[in-house]
C-alpha positions as CSV (number, residue, x, y, z in Angstrom):
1,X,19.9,-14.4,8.4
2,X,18.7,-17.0,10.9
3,X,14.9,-18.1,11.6
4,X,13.6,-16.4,14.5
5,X,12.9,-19.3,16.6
6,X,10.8,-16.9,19.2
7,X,8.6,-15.9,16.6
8,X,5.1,-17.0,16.5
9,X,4.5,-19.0,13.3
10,X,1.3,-19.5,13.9
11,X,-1.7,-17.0,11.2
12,X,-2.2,-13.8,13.4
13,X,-6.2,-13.2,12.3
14,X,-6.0,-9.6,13.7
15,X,-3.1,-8.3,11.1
16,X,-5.8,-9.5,8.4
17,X,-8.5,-8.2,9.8
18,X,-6.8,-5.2,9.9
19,X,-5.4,-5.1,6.2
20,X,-8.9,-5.8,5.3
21,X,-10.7,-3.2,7.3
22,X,-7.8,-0.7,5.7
23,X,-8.5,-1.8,2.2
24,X,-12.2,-1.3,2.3
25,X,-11.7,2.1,3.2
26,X,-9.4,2.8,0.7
27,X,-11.7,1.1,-2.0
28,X,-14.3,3.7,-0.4
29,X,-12.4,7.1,0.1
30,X,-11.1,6.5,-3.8
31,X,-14.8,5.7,-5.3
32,X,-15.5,9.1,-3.0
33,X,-13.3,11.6,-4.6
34,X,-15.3,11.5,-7.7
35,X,-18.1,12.6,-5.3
36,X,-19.0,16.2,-5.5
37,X,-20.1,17.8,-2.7
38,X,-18.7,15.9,0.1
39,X,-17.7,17.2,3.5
40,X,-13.7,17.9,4.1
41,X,-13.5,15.0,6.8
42,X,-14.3,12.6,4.0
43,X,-11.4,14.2,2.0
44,X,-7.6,14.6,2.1
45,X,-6.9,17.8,3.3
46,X,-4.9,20.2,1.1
47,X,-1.0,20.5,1.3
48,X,-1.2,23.8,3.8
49,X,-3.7,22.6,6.3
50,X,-2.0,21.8,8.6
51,X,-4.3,18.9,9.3
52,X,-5.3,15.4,8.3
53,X,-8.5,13.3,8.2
54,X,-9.2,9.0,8.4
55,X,-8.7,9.4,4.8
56,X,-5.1,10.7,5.5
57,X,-4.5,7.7,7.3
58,X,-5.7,5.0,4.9
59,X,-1.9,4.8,2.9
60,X,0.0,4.5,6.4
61,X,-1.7,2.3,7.5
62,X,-1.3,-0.4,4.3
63,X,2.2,1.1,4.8
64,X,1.9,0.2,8.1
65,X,0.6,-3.6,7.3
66,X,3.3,-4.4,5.3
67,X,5.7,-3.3,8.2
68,X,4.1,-5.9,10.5
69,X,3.9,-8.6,7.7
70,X,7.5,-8.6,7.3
71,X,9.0,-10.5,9.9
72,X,6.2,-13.3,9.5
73,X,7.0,-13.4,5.9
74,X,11.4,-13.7,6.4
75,X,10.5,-16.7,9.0
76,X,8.1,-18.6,6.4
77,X,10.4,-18.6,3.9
78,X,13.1,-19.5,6.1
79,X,11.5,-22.7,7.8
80,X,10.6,-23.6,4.1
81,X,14.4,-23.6,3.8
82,X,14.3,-20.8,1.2
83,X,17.7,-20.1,0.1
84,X,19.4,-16.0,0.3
85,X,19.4,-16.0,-3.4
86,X,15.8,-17.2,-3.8
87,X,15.0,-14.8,-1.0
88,X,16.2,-11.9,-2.1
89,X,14.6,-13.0,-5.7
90,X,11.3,-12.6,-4.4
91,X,11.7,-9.2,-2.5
92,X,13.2,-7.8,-5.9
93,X,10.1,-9.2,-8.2
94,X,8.0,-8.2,-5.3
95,X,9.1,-4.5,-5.1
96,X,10.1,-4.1,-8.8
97,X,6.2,-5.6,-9.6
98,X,4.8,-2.4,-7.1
99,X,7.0,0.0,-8.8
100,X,5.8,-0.7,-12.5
101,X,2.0,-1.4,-11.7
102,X,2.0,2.2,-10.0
103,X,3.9,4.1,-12.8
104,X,1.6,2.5,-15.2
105,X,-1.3,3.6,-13.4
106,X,0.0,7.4,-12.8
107,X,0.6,7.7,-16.5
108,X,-2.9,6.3,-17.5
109,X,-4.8,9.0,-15.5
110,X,-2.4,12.3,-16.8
111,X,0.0,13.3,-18.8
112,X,-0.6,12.4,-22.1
113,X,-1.3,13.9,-25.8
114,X,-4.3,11.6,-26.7
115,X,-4.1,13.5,-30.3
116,X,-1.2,12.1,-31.1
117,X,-1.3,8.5,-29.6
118,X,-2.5,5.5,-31.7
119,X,-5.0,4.0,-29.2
120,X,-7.8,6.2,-27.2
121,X,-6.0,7.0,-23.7
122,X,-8.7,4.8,-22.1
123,X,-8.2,1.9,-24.2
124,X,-4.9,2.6,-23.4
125,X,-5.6,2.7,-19.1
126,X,-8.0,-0.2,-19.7
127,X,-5.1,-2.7,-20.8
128,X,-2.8,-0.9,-18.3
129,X,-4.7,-2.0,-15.0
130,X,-6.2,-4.9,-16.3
131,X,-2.8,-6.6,-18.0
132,X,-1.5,-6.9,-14.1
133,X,-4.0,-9.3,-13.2
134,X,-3.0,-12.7,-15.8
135,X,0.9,-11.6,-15.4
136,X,0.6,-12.0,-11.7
137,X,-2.4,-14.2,-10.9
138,X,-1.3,-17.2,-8.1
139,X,-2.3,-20.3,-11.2
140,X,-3.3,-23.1,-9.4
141,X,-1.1,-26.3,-9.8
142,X,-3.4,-28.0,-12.4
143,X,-3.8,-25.0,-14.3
144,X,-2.3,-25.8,-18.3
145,X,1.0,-24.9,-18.2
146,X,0.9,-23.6,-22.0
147,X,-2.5,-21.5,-21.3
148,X,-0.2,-20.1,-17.9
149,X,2.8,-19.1,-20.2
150,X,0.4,-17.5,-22.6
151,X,-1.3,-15.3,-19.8
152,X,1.8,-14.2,-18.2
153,X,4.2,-13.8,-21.3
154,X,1.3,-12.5,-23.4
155,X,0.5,-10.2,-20.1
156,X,4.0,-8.7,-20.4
157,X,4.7,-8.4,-24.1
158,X,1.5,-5.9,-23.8
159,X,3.0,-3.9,-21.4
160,X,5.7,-3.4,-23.2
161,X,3.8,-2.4,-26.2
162,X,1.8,0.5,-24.3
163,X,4.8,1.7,-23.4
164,X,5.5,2.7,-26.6
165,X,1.8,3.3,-28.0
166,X,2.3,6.2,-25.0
167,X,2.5,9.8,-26.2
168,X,3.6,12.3,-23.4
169,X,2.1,15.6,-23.7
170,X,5.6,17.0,-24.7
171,X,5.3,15.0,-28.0
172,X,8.1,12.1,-26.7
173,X,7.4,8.8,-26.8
174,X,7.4,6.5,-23.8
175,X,6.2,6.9,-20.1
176,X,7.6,8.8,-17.3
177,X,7.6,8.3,-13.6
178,X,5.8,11.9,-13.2
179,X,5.4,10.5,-9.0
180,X,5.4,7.1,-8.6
181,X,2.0,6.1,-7.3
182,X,0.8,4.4,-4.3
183,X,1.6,0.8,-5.1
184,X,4.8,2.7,-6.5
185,X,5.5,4.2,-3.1
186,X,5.0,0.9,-1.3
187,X,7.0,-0.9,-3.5
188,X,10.1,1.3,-2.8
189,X,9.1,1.9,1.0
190,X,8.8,-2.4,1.3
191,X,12.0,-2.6,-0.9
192,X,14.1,-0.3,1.5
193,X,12.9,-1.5,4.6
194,X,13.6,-5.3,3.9
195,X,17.1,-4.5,2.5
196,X,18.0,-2.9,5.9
197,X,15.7,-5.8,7.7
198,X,17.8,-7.9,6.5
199,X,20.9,-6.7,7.2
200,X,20.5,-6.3,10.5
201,X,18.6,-9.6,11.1
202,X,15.4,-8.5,12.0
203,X,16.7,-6.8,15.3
204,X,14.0,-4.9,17.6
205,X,16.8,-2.6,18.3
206,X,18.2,-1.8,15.2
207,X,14.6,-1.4,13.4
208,X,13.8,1.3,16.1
209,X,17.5,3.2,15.2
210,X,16.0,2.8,11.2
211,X,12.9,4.5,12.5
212,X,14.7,6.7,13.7
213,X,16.5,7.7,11.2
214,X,13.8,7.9,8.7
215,X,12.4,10.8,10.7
216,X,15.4,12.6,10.7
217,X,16.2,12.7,7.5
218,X,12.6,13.2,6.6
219,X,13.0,16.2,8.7
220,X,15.8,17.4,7.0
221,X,14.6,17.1,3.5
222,X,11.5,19.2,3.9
223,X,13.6,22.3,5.9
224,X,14.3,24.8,3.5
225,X,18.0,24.9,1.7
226,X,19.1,21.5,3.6
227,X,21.9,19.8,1.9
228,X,19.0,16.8,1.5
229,X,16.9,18.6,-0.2
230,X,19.7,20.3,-2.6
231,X,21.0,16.7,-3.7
232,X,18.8,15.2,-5.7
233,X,19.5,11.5,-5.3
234,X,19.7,12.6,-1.0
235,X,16.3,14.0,-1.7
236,X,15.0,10.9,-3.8
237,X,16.2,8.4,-0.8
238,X,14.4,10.6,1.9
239,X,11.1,11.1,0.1
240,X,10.9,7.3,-0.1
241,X,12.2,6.8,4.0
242,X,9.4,8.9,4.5
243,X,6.8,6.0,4.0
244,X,9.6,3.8,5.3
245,X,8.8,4.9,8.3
246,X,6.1,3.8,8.3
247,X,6.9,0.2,7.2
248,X,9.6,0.6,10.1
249,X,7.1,1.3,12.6
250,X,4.8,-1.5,11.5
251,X,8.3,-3.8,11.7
252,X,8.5,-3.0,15.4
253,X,5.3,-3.3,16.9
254,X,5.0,-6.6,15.0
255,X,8.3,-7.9,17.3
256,X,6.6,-6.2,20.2
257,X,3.8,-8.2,19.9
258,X,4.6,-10.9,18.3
259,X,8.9,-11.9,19.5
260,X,8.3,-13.9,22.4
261,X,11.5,-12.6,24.3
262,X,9.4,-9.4,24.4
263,X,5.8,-10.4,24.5
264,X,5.8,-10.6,28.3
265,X,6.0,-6.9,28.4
266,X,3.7,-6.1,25.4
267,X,1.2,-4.0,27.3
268,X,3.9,-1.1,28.6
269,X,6.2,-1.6,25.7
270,X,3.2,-1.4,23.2
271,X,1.6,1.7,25.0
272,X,4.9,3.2,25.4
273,X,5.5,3.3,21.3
274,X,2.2,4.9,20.7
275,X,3.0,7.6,23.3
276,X,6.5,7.8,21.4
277,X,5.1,8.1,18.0
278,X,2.5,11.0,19.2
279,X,5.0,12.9,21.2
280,X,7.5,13.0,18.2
281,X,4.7,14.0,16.0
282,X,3.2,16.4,18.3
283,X,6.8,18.1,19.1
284,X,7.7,18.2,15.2
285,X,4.4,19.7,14.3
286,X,5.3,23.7,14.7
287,X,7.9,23.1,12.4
288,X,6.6,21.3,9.4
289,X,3.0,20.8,10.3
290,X,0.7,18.1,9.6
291,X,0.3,16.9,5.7
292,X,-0.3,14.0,3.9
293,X,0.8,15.8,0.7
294,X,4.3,16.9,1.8
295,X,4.5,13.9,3.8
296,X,5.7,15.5,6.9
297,X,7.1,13.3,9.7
298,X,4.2,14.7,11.8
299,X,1.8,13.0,10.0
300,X,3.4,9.9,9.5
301,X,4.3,9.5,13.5
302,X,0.1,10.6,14.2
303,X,-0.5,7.5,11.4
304,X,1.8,5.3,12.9
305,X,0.1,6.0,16.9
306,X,-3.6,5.2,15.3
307,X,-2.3,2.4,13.8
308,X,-0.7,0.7,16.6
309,X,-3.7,1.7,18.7
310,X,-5.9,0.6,16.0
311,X,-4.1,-3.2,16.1
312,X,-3.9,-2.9,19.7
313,X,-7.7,-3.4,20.4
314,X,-8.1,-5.3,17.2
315,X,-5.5,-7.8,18.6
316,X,-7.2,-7.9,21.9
317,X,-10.4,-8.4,20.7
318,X,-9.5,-11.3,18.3
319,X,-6.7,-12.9,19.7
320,X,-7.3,-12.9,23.1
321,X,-11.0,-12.2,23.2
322,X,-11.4,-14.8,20.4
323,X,-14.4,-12.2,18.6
324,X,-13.4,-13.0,15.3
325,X,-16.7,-13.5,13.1
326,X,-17.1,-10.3,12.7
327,X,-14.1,-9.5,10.9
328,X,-15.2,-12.2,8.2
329,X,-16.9,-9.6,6.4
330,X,-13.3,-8.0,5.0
331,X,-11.7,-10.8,4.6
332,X,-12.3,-11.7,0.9
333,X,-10.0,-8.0,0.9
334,X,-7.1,-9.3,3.0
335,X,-6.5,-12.2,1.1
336,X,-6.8,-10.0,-2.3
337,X,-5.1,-7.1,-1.5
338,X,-3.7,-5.6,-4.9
339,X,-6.5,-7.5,-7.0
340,X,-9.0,-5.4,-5.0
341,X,-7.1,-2.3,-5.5
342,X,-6.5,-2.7,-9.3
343,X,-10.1,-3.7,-10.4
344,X,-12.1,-0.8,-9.6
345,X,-9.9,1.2,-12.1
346,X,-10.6,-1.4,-14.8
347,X,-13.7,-1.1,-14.3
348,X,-13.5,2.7,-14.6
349,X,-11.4,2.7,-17.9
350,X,-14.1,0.4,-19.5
351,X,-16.7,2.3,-18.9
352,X,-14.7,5.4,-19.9
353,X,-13.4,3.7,-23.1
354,X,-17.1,2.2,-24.2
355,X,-19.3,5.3,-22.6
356,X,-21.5,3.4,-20.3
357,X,-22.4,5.0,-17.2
358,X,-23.6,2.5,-14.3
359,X,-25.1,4.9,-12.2
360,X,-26.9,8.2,-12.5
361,X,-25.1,11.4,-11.9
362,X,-27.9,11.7,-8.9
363,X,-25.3,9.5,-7.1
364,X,-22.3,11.5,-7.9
365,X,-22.8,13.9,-4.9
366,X,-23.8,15.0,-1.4
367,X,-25.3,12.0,0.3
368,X,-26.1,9.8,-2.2
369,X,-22.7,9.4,-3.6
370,X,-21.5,8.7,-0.1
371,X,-24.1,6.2,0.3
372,X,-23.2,4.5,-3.3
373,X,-19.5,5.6,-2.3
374,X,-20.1,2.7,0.5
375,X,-22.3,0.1,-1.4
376,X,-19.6,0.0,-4.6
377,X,-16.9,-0.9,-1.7
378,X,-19.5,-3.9,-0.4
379,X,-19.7,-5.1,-3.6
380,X,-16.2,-5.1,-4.5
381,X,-15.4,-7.3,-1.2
382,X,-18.0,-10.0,-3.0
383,X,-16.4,-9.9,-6.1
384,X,-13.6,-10.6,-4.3
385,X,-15.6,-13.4,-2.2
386,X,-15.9,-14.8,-5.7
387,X,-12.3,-14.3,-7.2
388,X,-11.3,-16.3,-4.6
389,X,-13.1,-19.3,-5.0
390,X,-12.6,-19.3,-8.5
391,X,-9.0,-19.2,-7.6
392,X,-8.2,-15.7,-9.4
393,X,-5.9,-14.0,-6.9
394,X,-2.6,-11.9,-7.3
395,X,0.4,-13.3,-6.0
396,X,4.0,-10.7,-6.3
């Protein structure tokens, strides 16, 4: 693959205020679902709605992110004079790293017989979230080598372990990928999409045909009796195209934007995709409807319009407005992403595992629990404001 010499090199401040602005929510709508009492807006709608809320939009649109991070990231490492082999080593770890974190996490909230395992399940989902964070922390370059190996190796080796301290509630021993979770997800949706990224060279063309296709056979999976659905490993690829799709989509409106042999045109081109992306969903919609549980192409095309609407104004407020102070606010998120993600669930399995309760069950609905919904998201970004400057990030 050859470096995209018309591709800007240069930060793009909107993409990260966007990933930042996405991952606040998401630290949000999950602190929320423990709310009682809460209107269905501030929900995910059930499987047979037919419907879908902001919070049904928070997973595209990291989806979404990673899309139109990808081309940015192949150039870097190319200019840097990465070779294929070290490349392709990093997309691997990268994916492989989603993949594990999210099966570790799925396990840790069901499926077990905590009768019969050795440790209390939230010991157990304590050391599960929190092991990621000294396996994969970014060191910096003067941190001891020895005290690094010890982290990361000792990290690993108790990974390892809890998978075998894990009990499944049919009496085996070992986890299961029951679904793979959201970091799983992205990690196979990231891992498919770069593959066939690569192949094709990053071509604004060919991406579009992969978008494409994705929907189709996203289509065909979820219509009744389909060969798809009756293969299993047919099905298995066109579950995970479904939230390539998404990637996809984010891959092309980053060329659109950002490829300067097309850039000229970005306001039609641009406006023309989102148009494309809600026709498709709104002409697919009587026949699989619109659900963020069955992941139906409706709902990913209706994602993938408000998210390209979404970086459209954000892009024309920041780069070419230059209003970019405001956006300061999330970025301790960007810059964090999976640290941000993982640490509220620590901090949920410690409290579990030593019964401490940091709020009153006053804020656990209606109002209130929106309100403290909001102010544990605030104070996550600062502890990330913090993390940062103590140089504690994760880095797949």
């Amino acid at each position: 693959m050859k470096i995209k010499e018309n591709l800007y090199n240069q930060r793009i401040i909107s993409i990260d205020a966007l990933r930042g602005i996405t991952i606040f929510i998401m630290i949000f709508v999950n602190e929320l679902a423990s709310i009682t009492n809460v209107p269905q807006w501030l929900k995910h709608m059930p499987a047979d709605a037919d419907a879908m809320t902001f919070v049904d939009v928070v997973f595209p649109a990291f989806l979404f992110i990673v899309g139109m991070s990808v081309p940015f990231a192949f150039n870097a490492r190319l200019l840097k004079g990465d070779s294929t082999r070290t490349i392709w080593t990093h997309t691997l770890k990268r994916a492989l790293a989603l993949i594990i974190i999210g099966v570790f996490m799925v396990n840790a909230e069901y499926g077990y017989d905590a009768t019969k395992m050795i440790i209390a399940p939230a010991i157990w989902g304590l050391l599960a979230y929190a092991m990621p964070i000294p396996i994969w922390n970014k060191y910096a370059k003067d941190f001891p080598v020895w005290l690094k190996n010890t982290l990361q190796y000792g990290g690993m080796l108790v990974m390892v372990v809890l998978y075998f301290l894990y009990v499944r509630d049919t009496g085996e021993i070992g986890m299961t990928p029951k679904w793979w979770g959201i970091l799983g997800l992205i990690g196979w949706a990231y891992l498919i999409t770069v593959i066939y990224y690569w192949l094709v060279s990053g071509k604004l063309w060919a991406m579009i045909a992969f978008l494409v296709v994705c929907v189709i056979a996203n289509s065909i999976n979820l219509t009744e009796g389909s060969v798809i659905q009756q293969t299993p490993w047919l099905s298995f690829i066109a579950g995970h195209l479904t939230h390539a799709a998404l990637v996809s989509a984010g891959v092309v409106i980053s060329l659109l934007f950002f490829d300067r042999k097309v850039a000229a045109k970005i306001n039609w081109a641009v406006i023309s995709f989102a148009v494309l992306f809600f026709v498709t969903g709104y002409l697919l919609r009587p026949y699989f409807g619109i659900s963020k549980i069955k992941g139906t192409p409706s709902w990913t095309m209706f994602s993938a319009t408000i998210c390209t609407v979404l970086f459209y104004f954000l892009y024309w407020l920041m780069e070419i407005k230059k209003q970019t102070k405001w956006s300061n606010f999330f970025m301790p998120a960007a810059a964090n992403p999976l640290l941000i993600y993982i640490l509220p669930g620590v901090i949920y399995y410690f409290c579990k595992a030593f019964n401490i309760h940091i709020i009153p069950g006053y804020f656990r609905e209606g109002v209130p629990g929106i309100i403290w919904s909001l102010v544990f998201s605030t104070i996550m970004l600062f502890v990330m404001k913090l993390c940062n400057k103590y140089k504690i990030q994760l880095h797949l």
